[in-house]
C-alpha positions in Angstrom: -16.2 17.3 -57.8 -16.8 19.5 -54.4 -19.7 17.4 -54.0 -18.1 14.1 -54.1 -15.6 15.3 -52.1 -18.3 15.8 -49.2 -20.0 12.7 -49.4 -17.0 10.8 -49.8 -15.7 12.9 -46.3 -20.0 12.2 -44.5 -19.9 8.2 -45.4 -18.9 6.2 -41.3 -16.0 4.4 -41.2 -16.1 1.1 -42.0 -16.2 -1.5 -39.2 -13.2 -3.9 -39.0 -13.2 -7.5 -38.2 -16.7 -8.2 -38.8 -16.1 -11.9 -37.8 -16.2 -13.6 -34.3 -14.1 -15.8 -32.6 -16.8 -18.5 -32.9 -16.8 -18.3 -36.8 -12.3 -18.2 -36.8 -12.0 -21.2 -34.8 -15.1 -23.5 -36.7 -13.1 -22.0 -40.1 -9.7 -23.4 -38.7 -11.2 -26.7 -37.2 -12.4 -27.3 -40.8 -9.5 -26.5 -42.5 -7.2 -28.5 -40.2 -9.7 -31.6 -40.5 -9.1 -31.0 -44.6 -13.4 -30.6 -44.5 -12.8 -27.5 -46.6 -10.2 -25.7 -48.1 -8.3 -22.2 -47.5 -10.5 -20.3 -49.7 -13.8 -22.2 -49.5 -13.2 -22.0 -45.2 -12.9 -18.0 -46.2 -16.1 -17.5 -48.2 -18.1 -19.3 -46.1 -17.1 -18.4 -42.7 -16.9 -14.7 -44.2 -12.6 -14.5 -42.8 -10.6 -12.8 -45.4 -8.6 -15.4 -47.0 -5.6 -13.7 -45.6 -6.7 -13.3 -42.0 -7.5 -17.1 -41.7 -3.7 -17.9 -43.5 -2.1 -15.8 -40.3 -4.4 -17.8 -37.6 -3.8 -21.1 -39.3 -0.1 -20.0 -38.8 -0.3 -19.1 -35.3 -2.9 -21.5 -34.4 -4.4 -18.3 -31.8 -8.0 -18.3 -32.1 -8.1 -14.6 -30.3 -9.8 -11.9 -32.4 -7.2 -9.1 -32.7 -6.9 -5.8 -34.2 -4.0 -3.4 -35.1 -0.4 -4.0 -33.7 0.9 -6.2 -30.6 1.2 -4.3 -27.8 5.2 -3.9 -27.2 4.4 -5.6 -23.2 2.7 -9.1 -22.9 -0.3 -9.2 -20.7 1.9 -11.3 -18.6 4.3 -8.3 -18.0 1.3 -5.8 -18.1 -0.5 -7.3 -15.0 3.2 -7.4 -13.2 2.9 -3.3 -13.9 -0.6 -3.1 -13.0 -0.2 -4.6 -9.9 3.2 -2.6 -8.7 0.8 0.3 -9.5 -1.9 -1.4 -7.3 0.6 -1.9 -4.4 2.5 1.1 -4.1 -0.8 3.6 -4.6 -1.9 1.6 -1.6 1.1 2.3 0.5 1.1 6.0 -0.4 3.9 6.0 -3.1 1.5 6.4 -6.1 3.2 6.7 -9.1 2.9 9.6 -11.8 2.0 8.5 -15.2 5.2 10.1 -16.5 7.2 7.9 -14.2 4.8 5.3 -15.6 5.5 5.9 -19.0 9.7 6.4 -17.5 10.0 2.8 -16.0 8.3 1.2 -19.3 11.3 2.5 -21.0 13.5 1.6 -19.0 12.2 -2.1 -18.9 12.0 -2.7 -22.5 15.6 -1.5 -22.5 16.9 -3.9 -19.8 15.0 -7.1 -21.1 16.1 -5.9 -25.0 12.3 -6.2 -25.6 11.6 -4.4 -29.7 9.7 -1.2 -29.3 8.6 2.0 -30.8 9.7 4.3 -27.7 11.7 7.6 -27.9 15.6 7.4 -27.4 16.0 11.0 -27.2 13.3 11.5 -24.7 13.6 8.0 -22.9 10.2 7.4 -21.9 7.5 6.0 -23.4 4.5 7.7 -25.7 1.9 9.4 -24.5 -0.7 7.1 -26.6 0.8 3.8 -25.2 0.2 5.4 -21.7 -3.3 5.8 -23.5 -3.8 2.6 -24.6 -2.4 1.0 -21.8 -4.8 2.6 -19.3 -7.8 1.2 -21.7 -6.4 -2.2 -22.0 -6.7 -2.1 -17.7 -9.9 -0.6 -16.7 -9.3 -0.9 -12.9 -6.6 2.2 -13.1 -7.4 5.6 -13.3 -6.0 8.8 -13.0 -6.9 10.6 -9.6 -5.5 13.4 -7.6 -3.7 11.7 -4.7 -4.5 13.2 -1.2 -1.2 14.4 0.9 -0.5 12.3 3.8 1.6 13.3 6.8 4.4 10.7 7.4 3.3 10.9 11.1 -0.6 10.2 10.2 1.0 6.6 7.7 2.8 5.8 10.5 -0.3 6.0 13.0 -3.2 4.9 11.8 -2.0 0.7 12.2 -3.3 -1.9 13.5 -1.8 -2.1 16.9 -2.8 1.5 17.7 -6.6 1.5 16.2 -7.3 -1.9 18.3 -6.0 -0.6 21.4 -8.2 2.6 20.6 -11.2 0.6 20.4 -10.6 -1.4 23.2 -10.3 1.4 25.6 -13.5 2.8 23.9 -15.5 -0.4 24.6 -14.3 0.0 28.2 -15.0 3.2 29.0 -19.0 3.0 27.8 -19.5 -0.1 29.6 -17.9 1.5 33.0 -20.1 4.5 32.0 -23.3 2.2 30.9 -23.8 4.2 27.8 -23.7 1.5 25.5 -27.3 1.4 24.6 -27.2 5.4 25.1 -26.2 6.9 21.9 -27.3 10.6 23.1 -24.8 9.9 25.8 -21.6 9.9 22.9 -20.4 13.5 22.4 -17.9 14.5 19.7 -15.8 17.9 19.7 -13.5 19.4 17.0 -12.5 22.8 16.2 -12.8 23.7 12.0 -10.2 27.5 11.4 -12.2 29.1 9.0 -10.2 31.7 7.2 -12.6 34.6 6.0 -12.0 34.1 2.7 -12.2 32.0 -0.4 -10.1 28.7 0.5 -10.4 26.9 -2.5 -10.0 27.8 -6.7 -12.7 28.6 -8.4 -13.8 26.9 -11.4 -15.1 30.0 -14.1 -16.1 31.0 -17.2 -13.4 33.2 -19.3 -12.2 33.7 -23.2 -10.6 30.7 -24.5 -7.1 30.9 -24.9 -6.6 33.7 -22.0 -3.5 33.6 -20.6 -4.0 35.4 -17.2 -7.3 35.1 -15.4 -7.6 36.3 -12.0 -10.1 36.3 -8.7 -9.5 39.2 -6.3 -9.8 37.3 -2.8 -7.6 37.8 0.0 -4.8 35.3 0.3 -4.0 35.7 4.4 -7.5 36.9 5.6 -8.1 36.4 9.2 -8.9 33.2 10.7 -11.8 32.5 13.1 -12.3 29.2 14.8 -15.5 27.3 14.7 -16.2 24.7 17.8 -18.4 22.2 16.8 -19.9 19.0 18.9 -22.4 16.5 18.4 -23.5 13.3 19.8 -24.6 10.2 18.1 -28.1 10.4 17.3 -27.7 13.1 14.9 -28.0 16.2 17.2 -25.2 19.2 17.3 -25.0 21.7 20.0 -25.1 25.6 19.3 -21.9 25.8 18.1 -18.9 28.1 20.3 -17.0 31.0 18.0 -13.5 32.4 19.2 -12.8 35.2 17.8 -9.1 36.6 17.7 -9.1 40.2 19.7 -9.7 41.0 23.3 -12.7 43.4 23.3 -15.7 42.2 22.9 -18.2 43.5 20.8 -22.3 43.5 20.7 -22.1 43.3 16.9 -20.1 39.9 17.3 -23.2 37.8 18.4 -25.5 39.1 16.2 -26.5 36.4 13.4 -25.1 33.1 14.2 -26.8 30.1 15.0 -29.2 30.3 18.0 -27.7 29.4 21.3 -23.9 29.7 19.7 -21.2 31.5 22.7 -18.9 33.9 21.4 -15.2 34.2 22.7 -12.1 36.2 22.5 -9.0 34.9 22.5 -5.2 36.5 21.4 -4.9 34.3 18.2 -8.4 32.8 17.7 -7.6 29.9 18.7 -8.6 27.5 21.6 -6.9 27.6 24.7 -7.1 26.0 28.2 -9.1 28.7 29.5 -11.9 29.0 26.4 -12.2 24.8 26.7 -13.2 25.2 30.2 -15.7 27.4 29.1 -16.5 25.0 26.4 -17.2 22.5 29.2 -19.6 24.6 30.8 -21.4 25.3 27.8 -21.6 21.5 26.6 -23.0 21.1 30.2 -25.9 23.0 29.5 -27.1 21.2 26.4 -25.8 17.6 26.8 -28.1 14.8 28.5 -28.5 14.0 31.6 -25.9 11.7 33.6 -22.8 10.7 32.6 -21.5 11.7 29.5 -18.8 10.6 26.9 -17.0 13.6 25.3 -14.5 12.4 22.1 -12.1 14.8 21.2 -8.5 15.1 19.6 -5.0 15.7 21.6 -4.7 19.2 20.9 -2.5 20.7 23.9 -5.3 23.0 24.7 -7.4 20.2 25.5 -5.4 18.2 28.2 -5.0 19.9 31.2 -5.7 19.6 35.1 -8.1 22.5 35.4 -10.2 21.1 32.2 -10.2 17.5 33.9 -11.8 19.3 37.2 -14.5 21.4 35.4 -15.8 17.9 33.4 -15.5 16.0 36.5 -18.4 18.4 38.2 -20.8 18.4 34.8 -20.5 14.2 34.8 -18.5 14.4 31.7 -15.6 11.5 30.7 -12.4 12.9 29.0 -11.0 10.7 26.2 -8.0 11.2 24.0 -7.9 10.1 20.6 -4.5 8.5 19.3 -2.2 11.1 17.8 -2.4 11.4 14.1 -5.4 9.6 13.0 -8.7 11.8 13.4 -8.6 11.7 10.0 -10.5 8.0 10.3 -11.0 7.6 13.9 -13.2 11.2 14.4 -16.7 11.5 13.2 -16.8 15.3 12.6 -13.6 15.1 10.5 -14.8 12.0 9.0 -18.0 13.6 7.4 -19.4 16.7 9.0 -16.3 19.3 8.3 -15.6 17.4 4.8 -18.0 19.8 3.5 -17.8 22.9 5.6 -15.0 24.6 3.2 -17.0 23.8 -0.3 -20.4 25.2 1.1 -18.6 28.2 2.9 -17.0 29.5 -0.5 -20.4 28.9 -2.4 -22.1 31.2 0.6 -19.0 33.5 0.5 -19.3 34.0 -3.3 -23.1 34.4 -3.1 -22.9 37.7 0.1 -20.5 39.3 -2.3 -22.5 39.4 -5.6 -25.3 40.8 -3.1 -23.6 43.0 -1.1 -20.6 44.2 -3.5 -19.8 47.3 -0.9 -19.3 45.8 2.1 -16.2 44.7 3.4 -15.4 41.3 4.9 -15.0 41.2 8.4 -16.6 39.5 12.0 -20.2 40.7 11.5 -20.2 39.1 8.2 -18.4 36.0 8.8 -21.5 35.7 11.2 -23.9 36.1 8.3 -22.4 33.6 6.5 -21.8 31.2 8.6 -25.6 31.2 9.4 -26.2 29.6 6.4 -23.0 27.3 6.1 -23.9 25.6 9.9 -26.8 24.3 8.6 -25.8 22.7 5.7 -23.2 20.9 7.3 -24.7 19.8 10.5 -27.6 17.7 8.6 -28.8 14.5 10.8 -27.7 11.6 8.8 -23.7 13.7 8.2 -23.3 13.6 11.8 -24.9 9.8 12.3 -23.0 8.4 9.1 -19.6 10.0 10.9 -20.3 8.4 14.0 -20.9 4.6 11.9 -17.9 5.6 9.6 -15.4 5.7 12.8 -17.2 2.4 14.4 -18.0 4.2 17.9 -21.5 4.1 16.8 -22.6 1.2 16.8 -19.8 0.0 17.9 -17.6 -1.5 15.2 -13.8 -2.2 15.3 -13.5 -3.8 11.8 -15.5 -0.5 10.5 -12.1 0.9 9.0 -11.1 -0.4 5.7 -8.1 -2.7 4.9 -6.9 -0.4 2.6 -6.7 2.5 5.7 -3.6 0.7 7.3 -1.6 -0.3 4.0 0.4 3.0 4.5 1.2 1.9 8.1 3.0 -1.1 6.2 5.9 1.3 5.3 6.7 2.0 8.9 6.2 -1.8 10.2 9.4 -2.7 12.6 11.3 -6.0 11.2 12.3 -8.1 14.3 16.3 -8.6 14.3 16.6 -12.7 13.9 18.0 -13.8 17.3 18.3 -17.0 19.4 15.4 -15.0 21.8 12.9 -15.0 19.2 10.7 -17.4 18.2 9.4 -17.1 14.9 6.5 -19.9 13.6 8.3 -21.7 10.6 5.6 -21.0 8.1 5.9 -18.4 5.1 3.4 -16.1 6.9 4.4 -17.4 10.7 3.3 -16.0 14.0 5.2 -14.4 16.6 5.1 -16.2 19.5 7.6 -14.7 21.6 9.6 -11.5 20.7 12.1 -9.7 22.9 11.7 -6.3 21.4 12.9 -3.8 24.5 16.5 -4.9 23.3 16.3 -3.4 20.2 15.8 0.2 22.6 19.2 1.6 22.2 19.5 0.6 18.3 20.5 3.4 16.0 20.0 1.6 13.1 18.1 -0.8 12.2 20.8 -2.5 9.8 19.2 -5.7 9.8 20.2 -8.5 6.8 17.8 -7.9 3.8 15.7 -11.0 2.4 14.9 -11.9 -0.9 11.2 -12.2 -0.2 8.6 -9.1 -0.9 5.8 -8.6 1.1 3.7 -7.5 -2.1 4.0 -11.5 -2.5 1.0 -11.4 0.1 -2.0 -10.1 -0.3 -3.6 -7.6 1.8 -6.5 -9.7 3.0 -3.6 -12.3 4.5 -1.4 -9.1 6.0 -5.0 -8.1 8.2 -3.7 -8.9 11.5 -4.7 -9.1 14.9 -2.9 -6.7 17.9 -1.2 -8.6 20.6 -0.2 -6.6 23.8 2.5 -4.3 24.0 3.6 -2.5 26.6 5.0 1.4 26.7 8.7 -0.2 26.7 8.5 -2.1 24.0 7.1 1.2 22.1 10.0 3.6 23.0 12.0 2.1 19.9 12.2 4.4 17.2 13.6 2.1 14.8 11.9 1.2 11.4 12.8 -0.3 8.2 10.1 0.4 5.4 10.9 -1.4 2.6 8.3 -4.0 2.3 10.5 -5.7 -0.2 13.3 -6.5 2.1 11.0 -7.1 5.2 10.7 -10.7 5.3 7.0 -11.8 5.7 8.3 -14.5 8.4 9.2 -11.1 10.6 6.5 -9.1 10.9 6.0 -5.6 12.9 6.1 -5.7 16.8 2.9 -4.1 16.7 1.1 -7.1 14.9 0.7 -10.5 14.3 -0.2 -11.8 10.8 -2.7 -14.4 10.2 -2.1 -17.3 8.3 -4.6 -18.6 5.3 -5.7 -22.1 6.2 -6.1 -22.5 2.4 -2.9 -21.7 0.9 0.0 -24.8 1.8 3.1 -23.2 2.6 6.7 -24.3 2.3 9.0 -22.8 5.3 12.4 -23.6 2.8 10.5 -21.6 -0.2 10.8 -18.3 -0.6 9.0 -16.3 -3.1 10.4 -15.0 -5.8 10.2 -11.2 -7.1 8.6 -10.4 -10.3 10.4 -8.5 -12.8 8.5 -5.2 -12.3 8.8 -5.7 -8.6 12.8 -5.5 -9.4 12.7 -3.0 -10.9 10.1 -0.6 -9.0 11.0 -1.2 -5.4 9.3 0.0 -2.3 11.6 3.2 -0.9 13.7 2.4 2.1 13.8 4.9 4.6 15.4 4.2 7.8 13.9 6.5 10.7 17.5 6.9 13.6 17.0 6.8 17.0 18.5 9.6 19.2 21.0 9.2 22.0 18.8 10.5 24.2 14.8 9.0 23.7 12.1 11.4 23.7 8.8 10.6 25.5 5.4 10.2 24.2 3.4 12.3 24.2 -0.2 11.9 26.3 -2.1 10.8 23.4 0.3 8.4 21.3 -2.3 6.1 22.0 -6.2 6.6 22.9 -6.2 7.5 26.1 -9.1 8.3 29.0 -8.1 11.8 30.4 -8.2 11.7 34.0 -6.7 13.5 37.2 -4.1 10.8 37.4 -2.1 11.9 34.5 -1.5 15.2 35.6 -0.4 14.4 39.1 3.3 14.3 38.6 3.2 18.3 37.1 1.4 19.4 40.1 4.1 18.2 42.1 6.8 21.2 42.8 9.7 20.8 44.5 9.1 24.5 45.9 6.3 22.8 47.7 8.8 20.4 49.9 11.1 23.3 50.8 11.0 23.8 54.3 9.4 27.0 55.4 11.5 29.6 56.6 14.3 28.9 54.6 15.1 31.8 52.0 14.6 30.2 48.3 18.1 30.3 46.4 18.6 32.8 43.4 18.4 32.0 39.9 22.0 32.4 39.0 23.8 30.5 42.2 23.7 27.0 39.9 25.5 29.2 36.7 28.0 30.9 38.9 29.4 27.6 40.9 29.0 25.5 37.8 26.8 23.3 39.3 23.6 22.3 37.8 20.9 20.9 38.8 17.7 18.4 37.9 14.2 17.9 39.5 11.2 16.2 38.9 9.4 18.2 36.0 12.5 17.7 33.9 11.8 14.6 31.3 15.2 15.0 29.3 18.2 12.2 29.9 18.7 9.7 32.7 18.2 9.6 35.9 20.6 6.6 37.0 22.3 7.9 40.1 26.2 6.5 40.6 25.7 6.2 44.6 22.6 4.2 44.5 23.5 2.6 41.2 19.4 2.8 40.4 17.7 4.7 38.1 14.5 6.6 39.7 13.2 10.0 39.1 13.6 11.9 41.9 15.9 14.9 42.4 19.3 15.3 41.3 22.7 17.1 41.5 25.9 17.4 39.4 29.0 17.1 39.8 30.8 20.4 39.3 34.1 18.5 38.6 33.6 15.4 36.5 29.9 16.1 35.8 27.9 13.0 37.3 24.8 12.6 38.6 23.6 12.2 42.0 20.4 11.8 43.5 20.2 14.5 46.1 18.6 11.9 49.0 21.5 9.8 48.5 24.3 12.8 49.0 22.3 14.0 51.5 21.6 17.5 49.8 18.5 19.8 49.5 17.3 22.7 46.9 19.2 25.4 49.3 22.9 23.9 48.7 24.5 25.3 46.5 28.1 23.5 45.0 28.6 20.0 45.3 31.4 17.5 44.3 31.4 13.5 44.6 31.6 12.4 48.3 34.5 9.8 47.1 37.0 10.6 44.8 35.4 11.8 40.7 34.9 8.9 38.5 37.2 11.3 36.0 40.3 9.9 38.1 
C-alpha cells in the first residue's frame, strides 16, 4: 500500500490544455459550417467535448486556463502604465499600495472579486499573478532622491550647462585635447564598514550581529582625472593639526597628505590642491570640472589657478549626480571595494586597531581598483563632456524635473500656440515674481496623456529675472500640456493631428492614482541664488563686489565709529555686502545697491548719497516730514 502510495506521490503532473489555438478555432469553423458535429469536432481535433461547448458559447478562440482575472487587460494596462509614469517621476509605488488601490477600484466600479473586506487590499498571489501576467514590472529598490536634485537636473538647466561647456573649450582650444579636461571631486570615507554585510549564520537566528564601528572617523579622499583615462596621485586630508611621518607612509605614490580641523576641504587645502594639480596636469591651458562646494569658490582659489593656466568651472547645483564623471562611475564603486579590503586587513591583522596608518594601507589597494582606465573614460562619455554630447543624458533623467515644471498663469500677455502640445512663443513670466501661490485654474487634461519622447524639449533663453520665481505647481495632471514650464518649450509630433477644442480625457486609474500636488510658497522677501544655480565659469569677476568694503572709502583720519552707536540711537544701518531686502530708496525713488540708512522714527530707507550722510554719522531722521504722518 506504502508503495503505491509513493509512486502514486513520484508520477509529474499532468499537462493541461494539450490543444492549440490553431486546432480550437479549425474545430469551431467546422462545427459552425455544420461539417462535423459537437462530438466528432472533439475526437478529432482532440478538445474535450466540454471545452469546445464553452468556446462555441463565447465564440473566443483564446486558449485559457484557470479563472478570469478579476481586472481586464484593458484596465490592467491603465495600472501598468500609472505604475510606469509615476516610478518615472520619482513617486514609485509600493506593491502594498499596489495591491491597496486594486481594492479600492474594484470597490468603486462594483467590479466581483475575491479580495479581503477585513483587510481591504488585495491578495498577495494576485499581486503575484499580476506581476507575471506584465513582464516589463519588477520589484526594485528605489534610490532616494533629494527634492532639490528632481528639481535640478531639467532641461533648461542641463542645456545651459552644456552650452557654457562648449564655450569655454573652444575659447580654451581644447576641443581636440582631451588630456586638457580635468575632473575633481572629494569621496568622505568613513574608516569603517559603510554598508551591511551579506553572511552566513544558523537558519532561523533571531539576532545576528557584526562588531563595526557605527561613527568611526571620516577621512576625505581628493580624487581628479582627466579624459583620457589618467588620475593624478590622489590628495588625503586628514582631520587633526599635527602632522605625522607615519601618515604618508603607504598610499599611492605621489599622493599629498593634509591636515585640516574636520577633515574636510577648505579654501586654504584647495589652493594647495591647485598647486598640486599644477604639477601633474599638461601643459597649457587647462579645464578643471568640479562641483559648487563653498570651499571651492573663492577669490584667493581663482588667483592661484589663474598663475598655473587652469579654467575654473562650476557645475549646476544639485546634479553631479549625472553631470560629473567621477560620481557618475569612478566613486560608484569606491564604498563596495573599500569594505571588501576593510573585511580582508581585519581577518589578517585581528590585533590591530583601525586608525590613519591603516586607512593608508587600505586604501592602497582600494585606489586602484577604482581608478581603472576605461571607469574614468566611460564617466567622462556618460556626462557627454567627453566627446562632447548634450543628448548623452537619458529621457528618463529629467522625468522627475516634470514635478517641479512652472504652469504659466493664462493671461492676455501670453501667447500660447493653439495646438494640444503648443509652443510658447512669448511668455511674460517676471510678473509672476511676487506670487505667493501659484493658485492657478486646474485643467482636465494630464500630462501622462503625452508621452515622454513628445515632452523632450528644447531650452529657450531665460534670463536670471525670470528665474527668481519660486513658484511651482507639480501636479502633472492638473498642468495643462498647452502651458508648459518657463524653462522649456515642448515639441510637437508632426505625426500625430491634433484638435486645439479636444482635450484628453483621464483614464480611470489615472483618477484614481493622481500625481501629488505640492505647491512650493514664495517668501516675502526673495533669496538669491546661489553662484552655481547654473553652470558657471569661475572667474575674478564674480568675487569683485565682496572685495569691495566700505572701510576702504572711509576717509583717513577719521576715527571708525563703535559697534554699538547704531543699537544705542536706534538707527540701523545697510551697506553693500548685505544681500537681504530692498534697496529702493524714498528720496531717489530708485532701487540701486549702494549704501543705506534708516529712519530712526518711521523706519525708511534712504540711500546715504542722497541724504547726504557717511559711515561716521551716527542718528538720522527723514529730511522732510516721516512717511508715518
Amino acid at each position: 500500500m506504502n508503495q503505491q502510495v509513493d509512486e502514486s506521490a513520484s508520477k509529474p503532473k499532468q499537462q493541461r490544455a494539450k490543444w492549440s489555438e490553431h486546432q480550437i478555432t479549425c474545430a469551431v469553423r467546422a462545427v459552425q459550417r455544420n461539417i462535423l458535429s459537437q462530438r466528432e469536432a472533439a475526437k478529432r481535433y482532440n478538445i474535450p467535448r466540454r471545452t469546445l461547448r464553452n468556446h462555441l458559447k463565447t465564440g473566443s478562440m483564446e486558449r485559457k486556463l484557470g479563472r478570469a482575472a478579476t481586472l481586464t487587460p484593458e484596465q490592467e494596462e491603465d495600472l501598468v502604465g500609472r505604475i510606469i509614469r509615476l516610478a518615472e517621476v520619482g513617486m514609485p509605488l509600493t506593491p502594498k499600495l499596489v495591491r491597496k488601490q486594486a481594492f479600492v477600484f474594484c470597490k468603486k466600479n462594483s467590479i466581483p472579486n475575491r479580495f479581503s473586506d477585513t483587510t481591504s487590499t488585495a491578495g498577495r498571489k494576485w499581486l503575484k499573478l499580476f506581476l507575471k501576467r506584465h513582464p516589463q514590472l519588477t520589484r526594485r529598490k528605489a534610490q532616494m532622491m533629494n527634492p532639490s536634485r528632481a528639481q535640478k537636473l531639467n532641461k533648461f538647466i542641463v542645456s545651459d550647462h552644456f552650452d557654457k561647456v562648449k564655450s569655454l573649450r573652444e575659447k580654451l582650444h581644447i576641443e581636440n585635447r582631451p588630456e586638457c579636461l580635468y575632473n575633481m571631486d572629494e569621496k568622505s570615507c568613513r574608516i569603517s564598514l559603510h554598508h551591511q554585510q551579506t553572511v552566513l549564520a544558523q537558519k532561523g537566528i533571531k539576532r545576528l550581529h557584526q562588531i563595526a564601528n557605527e561613527h568611526a572617523e571620516s577621512v576625505t579622499v581628493v580624487g581628479c582625472v582627466n579624459a583620457v583615462g589618467n588620475a593624478i596621485p590622489p590628495m588625503i586630508l586628514f582631520r587633526g593639526k599635527r602632522m605625522k611621518p607615519e601618515f604618508t607612509d603607504n598610499l599611492p605614490a605621489g599622493s599629498l597628505v593634509k591636515m585640516t580641523a574636520k577633515g574636510y576641504m577648505t579654501h586654504e587645502t584647495f589652493i594647495d590642491f591647485i598647486e598640486h594639480l599644477a604639477k601633474h596636469k599638461t601643459s597649457g591651458k587647462c579645464l578643471l570640472v568640479f562641483d559648487g562646494a563653498a570651499c571651492h569658490l573663492d577669490y584667493s582659489i581663482v588667483e592661484e589657478a589663474v598663475k598655473h593656466d587652469i579654467a575654473l568651472y562650476c557645475l549646476p547645483s544639485n546634479t553631479t549626480h549625472e553631470l560629473q564623471p567621477l560620481d557618475k562611475s569612478v566613486y560608484r564603486s569606491f564604498e563596495h571595494h573599500w569594505d571588501q579590503e576593510l573585511l580582508k586587513f581585519v581577518s589578517k591583522n585581528p590585533d590591530r586597531k583601525l586608525n590613519k596608518s591603516s586607512f593608508n594601507m587600505i586604501l592602497s589597494e582600494v585606489w586602484p581598483k577604482c581608478k581603472t582606465h576605461d571607469n574614468i573614460v566611460n564617466g567622462f562619455k556618460a556626462t557627454g563632456l567627453y566627446p562632447f554630447d548634450p543628448e548623452v543624458i537619458p529621457e528618463e533623467a529629467f522625468a522627475p524635473s516634470a514635478l517641479t515644471e512652472l504652469s504659466i498663469p493664462a493671461s492676455s500677455e501670453n501667447v500660447i500656440a493653439s495646438t494640444s502640445h503648443g509652443i510658447v512663443q512669448n511668455t511674460n513670466i517676471t510678473q509672476m515674481t511676487g506670487l505667493n501661490v501659484n493658485t492657478g485654474s486646474e485643467s482636465d487634461s494630464d500630462s501622462d496623456n503625452i508621452p515622454l519622447s513628445v515632452l523632450r524639449t528644447c531650452a529657450v533663453s531665460t534670463t536670471p529675472s525670470q528665474l527668481s520665481t519660486e513658484v511651482f505647481d507639480i501636479n502633472d495632471e492638473n498642468r495643462n500640456p498647452e502651458q508648459p514650464s518657463y524653462e522649456e518649450t515642448p515639441a510637437v509630433d508632426p505625426s500625430v493631428k491634433h484638435d486645439s477644442n479636444t482635450v484628453a480625457a483621464k483614464s480611470p486609474f489615472q483618477t484614481l492614482i493622481p500625481t501629488p500636488k505640492i505647491l512650493k510658497i514664495n517668501t516675502a522677501a526673495p533669496r538669491k541664488k546661489a553662484l552655481n544655480y547654473r553652470g558657471q565659469q569661475v572667474t575674478k569677476d564674480l568675487f569683485a563686489t565682496r572685495k569691495v568694503s566700505t572701510s576702504s572709502t572711509r576717509p583717513k583720519g577719521r576715527p571708525k565709529p563703535s559697534k554699538d552707536r547704531g543699537q544705542k540711537s536706534g538707527v540701523t544701518r545697510k551697506n553693500q555686502q548685505s544681500l537681504a531686502g530692498t534697496w529702493f530708496c524714498h528720496a531717489c525713488k530708485e532701487d540701486k545697491i549702494l549704501d543705506m540708512r534708516q529712519c530712526k522714527l518711521c523706519g525708511a530707507w534712504f540711500h546715504e548719497i542722497c541724504v547726504g550722510l557717511d559711515a561716521d554719522d551716527e542718528d538720522f531722521e527723514c529730511p522732510v516730514a516721516c512717511i508715518t504722518n
